[in-house]
VMD Tcl script that draws the C-alpha trace (Angstrom):
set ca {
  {-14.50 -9.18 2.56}
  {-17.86 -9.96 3.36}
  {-21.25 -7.85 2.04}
  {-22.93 -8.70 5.01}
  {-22.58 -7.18 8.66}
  {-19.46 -8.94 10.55}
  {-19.97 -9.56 14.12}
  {-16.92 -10.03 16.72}
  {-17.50 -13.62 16.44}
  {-17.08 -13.59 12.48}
  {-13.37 -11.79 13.29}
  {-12.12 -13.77 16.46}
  {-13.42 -17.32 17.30}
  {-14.83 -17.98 20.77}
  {-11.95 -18.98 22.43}
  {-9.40 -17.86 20.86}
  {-7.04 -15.27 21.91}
  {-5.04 -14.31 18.55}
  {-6.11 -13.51 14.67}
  {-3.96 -13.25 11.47}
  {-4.52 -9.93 9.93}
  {-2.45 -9.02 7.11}
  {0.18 -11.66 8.04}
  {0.79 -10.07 11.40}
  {-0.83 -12.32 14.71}
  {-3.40 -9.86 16.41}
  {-3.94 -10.25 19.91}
  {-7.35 -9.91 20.99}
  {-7.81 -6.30 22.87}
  {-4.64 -4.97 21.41}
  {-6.90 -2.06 19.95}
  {-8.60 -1.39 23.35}
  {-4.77 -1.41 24.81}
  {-4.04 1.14 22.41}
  {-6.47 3.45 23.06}
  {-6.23 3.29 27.04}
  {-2.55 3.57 26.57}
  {-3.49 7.29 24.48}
  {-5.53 7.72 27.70}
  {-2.73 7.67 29.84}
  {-0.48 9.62 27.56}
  {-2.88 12.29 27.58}
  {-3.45 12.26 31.23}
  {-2.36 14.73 33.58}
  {-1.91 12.81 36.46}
  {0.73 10.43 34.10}
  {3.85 10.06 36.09}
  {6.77 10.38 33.37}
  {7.97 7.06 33.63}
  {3.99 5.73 33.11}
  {4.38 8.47 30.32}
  {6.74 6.52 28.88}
  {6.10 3.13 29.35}
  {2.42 4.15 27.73}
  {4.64 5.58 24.86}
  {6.86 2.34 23.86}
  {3.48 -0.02 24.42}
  {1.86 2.45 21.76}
  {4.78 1.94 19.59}
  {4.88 -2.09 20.30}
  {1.04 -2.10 19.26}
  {1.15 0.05 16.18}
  {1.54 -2.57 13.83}
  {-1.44 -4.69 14.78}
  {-3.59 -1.35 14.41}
  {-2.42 -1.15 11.25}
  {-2.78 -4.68 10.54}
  {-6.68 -4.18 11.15}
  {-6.71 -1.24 9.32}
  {-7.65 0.97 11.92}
  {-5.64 3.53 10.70}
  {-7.37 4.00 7.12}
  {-10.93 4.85 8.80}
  {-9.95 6.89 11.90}
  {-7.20 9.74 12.27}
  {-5.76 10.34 15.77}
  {-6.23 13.81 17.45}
  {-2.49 13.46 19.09}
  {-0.30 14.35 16.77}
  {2.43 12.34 18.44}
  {-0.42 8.85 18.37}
  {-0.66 9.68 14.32}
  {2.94 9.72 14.03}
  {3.15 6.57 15.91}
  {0.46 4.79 13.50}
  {1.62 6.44 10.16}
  {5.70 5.36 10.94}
  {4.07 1.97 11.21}
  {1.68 1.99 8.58}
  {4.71 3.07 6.37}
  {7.04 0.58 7.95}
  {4.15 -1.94 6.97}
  {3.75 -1.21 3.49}
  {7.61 -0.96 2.93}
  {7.97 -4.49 4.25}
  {5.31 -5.40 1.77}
  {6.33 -4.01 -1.09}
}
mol new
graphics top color blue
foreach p $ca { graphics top sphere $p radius 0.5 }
foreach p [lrange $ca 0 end-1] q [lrange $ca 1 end] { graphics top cylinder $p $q radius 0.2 }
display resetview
């Protein structure tokens, strides 16, 4: 890792649309997905089968959270998002040990 500051550019070329992190492909935006997907968990006006579409893509993006590393500077206020990212964290460092 770097000393200096990183800049979007330093993480994900111009261009491209994917980065290795941790041996898992990122896809750019997958943490913005994430977090709208919380958004619409969290929503009221969530219809339940948005509710749980919203739920498996938070479960199908987990591991490229974790593969950023997301998860070791910010805990999640939902209770059932930081289950989500610790399962997966776990899963992660099982599959790596």
């Amino acid at each position: 890792m770097s000393h200096n500051a990183i800049s979007p550019e330093d993480i994900l070329a111009t261009g491209a649309d994917h980065a290795e992190f941790r041996g898992i492909q990122v896809r750019k935006a997958s943490v913005a997905a994430f977090l709208a997907n919380i958004e619409l968990l969290e929503s009221s006006s969530t219809a339940s089968e948005a509710y749980q579409q919203a739920l498996n893509k938070l479960k199908e993006l987990a591991p490229a959270v974790v593969a950023v590393g997301l998860h070791r500077h910010a805990q999640f206020k939902n209770t059932l998002v930081e289950s989500i990212i610790v399962d997966a964290a776990q899963a992660f460092s099982d599959a790596n040990s």
